[in-house]
C-alpha positions in Angstrom: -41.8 0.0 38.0 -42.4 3.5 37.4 -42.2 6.1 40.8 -45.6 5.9 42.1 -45.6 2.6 42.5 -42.4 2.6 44.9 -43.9 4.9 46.7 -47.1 3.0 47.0 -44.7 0.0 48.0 -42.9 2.0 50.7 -46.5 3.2 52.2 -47.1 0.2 52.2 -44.4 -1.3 54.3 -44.3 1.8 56.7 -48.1 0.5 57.0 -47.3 -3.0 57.8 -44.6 -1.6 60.4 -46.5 0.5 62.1 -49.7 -2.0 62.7 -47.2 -4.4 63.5 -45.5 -3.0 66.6 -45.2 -5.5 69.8 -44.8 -2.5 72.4 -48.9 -1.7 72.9 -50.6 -1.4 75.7 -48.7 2.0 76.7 -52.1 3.1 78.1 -53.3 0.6 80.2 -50.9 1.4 83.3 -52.6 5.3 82.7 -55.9 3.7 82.8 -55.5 1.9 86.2 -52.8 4.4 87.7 -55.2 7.7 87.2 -58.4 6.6 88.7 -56.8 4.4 91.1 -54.9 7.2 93.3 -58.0 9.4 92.5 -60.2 7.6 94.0 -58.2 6.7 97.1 -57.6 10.5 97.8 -61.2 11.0 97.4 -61.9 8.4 100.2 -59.3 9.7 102.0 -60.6 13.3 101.8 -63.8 11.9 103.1 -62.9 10.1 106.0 -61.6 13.3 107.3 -64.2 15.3 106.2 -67.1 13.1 107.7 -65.6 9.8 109.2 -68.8 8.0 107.6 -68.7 3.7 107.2 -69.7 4.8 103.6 -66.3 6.7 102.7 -64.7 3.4 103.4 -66.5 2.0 99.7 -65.4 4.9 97.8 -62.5 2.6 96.7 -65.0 0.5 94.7 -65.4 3.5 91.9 -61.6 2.2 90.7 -62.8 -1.5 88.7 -66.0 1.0 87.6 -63.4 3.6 85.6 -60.6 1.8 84.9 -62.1 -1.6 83.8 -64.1 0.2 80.7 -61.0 2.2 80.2 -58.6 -1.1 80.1 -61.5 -2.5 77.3 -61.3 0.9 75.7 -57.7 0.9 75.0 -57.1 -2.8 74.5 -59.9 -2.4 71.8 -58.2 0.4 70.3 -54.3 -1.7 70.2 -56.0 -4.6 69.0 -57.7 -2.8 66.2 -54.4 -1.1 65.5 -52.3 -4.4 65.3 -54.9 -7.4 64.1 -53.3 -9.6 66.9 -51.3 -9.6 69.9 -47.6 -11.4 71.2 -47.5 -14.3 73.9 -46.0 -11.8 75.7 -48.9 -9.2 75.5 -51.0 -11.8 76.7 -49.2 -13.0 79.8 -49.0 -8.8 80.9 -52.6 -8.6 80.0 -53.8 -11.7 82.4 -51.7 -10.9 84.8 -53.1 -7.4 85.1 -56.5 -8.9 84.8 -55.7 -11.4 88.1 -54.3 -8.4 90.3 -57.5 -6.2 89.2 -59.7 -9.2 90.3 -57.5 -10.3 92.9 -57.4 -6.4 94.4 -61.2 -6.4 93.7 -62.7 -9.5 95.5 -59.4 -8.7 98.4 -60.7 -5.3 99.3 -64.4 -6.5 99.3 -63.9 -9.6 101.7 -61.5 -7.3 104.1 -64.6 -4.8 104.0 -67.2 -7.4 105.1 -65.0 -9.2 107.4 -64.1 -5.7 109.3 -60.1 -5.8 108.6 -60.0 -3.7 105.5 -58.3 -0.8 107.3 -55.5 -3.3 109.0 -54.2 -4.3 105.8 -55.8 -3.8 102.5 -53.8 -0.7 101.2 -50.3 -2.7 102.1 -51.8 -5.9 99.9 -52.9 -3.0 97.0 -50.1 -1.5 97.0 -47.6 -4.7 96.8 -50.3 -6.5 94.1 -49.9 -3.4 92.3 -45.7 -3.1 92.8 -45.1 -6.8 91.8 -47.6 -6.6 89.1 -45.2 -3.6 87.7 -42.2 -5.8 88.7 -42.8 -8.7 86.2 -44.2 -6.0 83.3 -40.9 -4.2 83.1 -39.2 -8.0 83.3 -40.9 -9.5 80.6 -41.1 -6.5 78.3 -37.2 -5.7 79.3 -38.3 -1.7 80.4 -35.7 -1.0 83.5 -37.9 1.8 84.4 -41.0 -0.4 84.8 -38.7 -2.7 87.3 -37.4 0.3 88.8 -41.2 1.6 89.9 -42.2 -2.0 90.7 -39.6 -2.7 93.4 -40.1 1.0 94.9 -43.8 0.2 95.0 -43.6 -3.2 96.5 -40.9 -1.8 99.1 -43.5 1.5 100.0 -46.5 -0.9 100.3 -44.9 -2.0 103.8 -45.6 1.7 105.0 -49.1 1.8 105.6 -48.8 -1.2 107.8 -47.4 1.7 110.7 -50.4 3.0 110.5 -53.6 1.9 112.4 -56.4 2.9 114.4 -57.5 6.2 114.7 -54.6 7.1 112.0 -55.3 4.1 109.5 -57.2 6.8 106.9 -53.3 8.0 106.1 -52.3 4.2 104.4 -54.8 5.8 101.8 -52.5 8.9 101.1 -49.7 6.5 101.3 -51.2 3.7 98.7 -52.1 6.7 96.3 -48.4 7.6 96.2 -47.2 3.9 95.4 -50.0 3.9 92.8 -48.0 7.3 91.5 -45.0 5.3 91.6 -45.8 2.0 90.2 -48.0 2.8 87.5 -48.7 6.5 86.9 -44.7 7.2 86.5 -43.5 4.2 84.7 -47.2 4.6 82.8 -45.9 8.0 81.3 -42.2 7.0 80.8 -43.5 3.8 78.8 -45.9 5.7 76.7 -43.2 8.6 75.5 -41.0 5.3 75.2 -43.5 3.9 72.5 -43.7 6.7 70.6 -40.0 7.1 70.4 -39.8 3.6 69.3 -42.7 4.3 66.9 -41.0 7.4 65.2 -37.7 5.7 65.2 -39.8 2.3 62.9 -41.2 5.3 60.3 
C-alpha cells in the first residue's frame, strides 16, 4: 500500500466521522429562539404604539419563520448524516408537539378572549420544559440549566394583567432568550468543538 492510498484511507474515515456525528440539530433552538422573541417584541411594540385587536396576532408570524427554518436545517443535518439516532427523534417530536401545542394554545386563547390572562406563562413553560428534557436526554447541563430558569420565569407574566398584561410579552421574549437563544448558541459552539476535536 503505497502513500496515497493511506491517505485516501484516512480521508476516508475523517469522512465517515464527520457524516456520522449524533450531536445535530445545533440550529434548531436558533431557528425557534430568534423569531420567536422577535416577533413577541414586535407585538409588544405595537400594543403600545397603537393598542389595536390586530397587534394581539402578530405572534402568529413565529410557526410562519421558524417552521420553514426548522425544515431547512433538519434537511441540511439529515443530508449531512444519511440518518438520524432514537434520540434525535424523540428531541425532534417533542419540539414538533410544543410548536403545535403552542400553536393551536395561543389560537384557542385568542378566540376564546383569555389569551392575555395566560398564554405567555403556558409559552414560556412549554418552551422551558421543552429545553429541560433536550439537555436531559442529550446530557448538555447547560441546556438543563436554561430549561429550569425558563420554566421558573414563565410564572412572572402571570403578575401581570389588565391594562399591564402587554409587559408578559417583554417577559416571555426574555425566557425565550433564556431557554433557547442562550443554550441555542452554547450548543452550537459545543458541536463544533466536538466536531474539531473527531477530525
Amino acid at each position: 500500500m503505497n502513500t496515497t492510498d493511506e491517505l485516501d484511507i484516512i480521508a476516508h474515515i475523517r469522512g465517515e466521522v464527520q457524516s456520522s456525528k449524533e450531536l445535530t440539530g445545533e440550529n434548531l433552538f436558533l431557528a425557534w429562539g430568534y423569531p420567536t422573541a422577535f416577533f413577541l417584541l414586535v407585538e409588544f411594540v405595537a400594543l403600545i404604539l397603537w393598542n389595536k385587536n390586530w397587534c394581539e396576532w402578530i405572534w402568529m408570524g413565529i410557526p410562519l419563520v421558524g417552521a420553514p427554518l426548522m425544515v431547512y436545517f433538519l434537511h441540511k443535518d439529515y443530508e449531512r448524516t444519511g440518518s438520524r439516532t432514537l434520540e434525535q427523534n424523540v428531541i425532534l417530536r417533542m419540539w414538533i408537539y410544543v410548536g403545535f401545542v403552542s400553536c393551536v394554545g395561543g389560537a384557542s386563547l385568542g378566540f376564546a378572549g383569555v389569551f392575555e390572562q395566560c398564554y405567555c406563562m403556558f409559552q414560556g413553560l412549554l418552551i422551558g420544559m421543552g429545553c429541560f428534557l433536550t439537555g436531559l436526554i442529550l446530557r448538555y447541563r447547560a441546556k438543563v440549566v436554561c430549561g429550569i430558569i425558563g420554566s421558573a420565569l414563565s410564572f412572572l407574566p402571570l403578575f401581570f394583567q389588565g391594562e399591564y398584561w402587554h409587559w408578559q410579552l417583554l417577559i416571555a421574549a426574555g425566557v425565550t432568550i433564556i431557554a433557547l437563544v442562550i443554550p441555542g448558541h452554547l450548543f452550537r459552539n459545543y458541536v463544533k468543538q466536538q466536531t474539531q476535536a473527531s477530525l
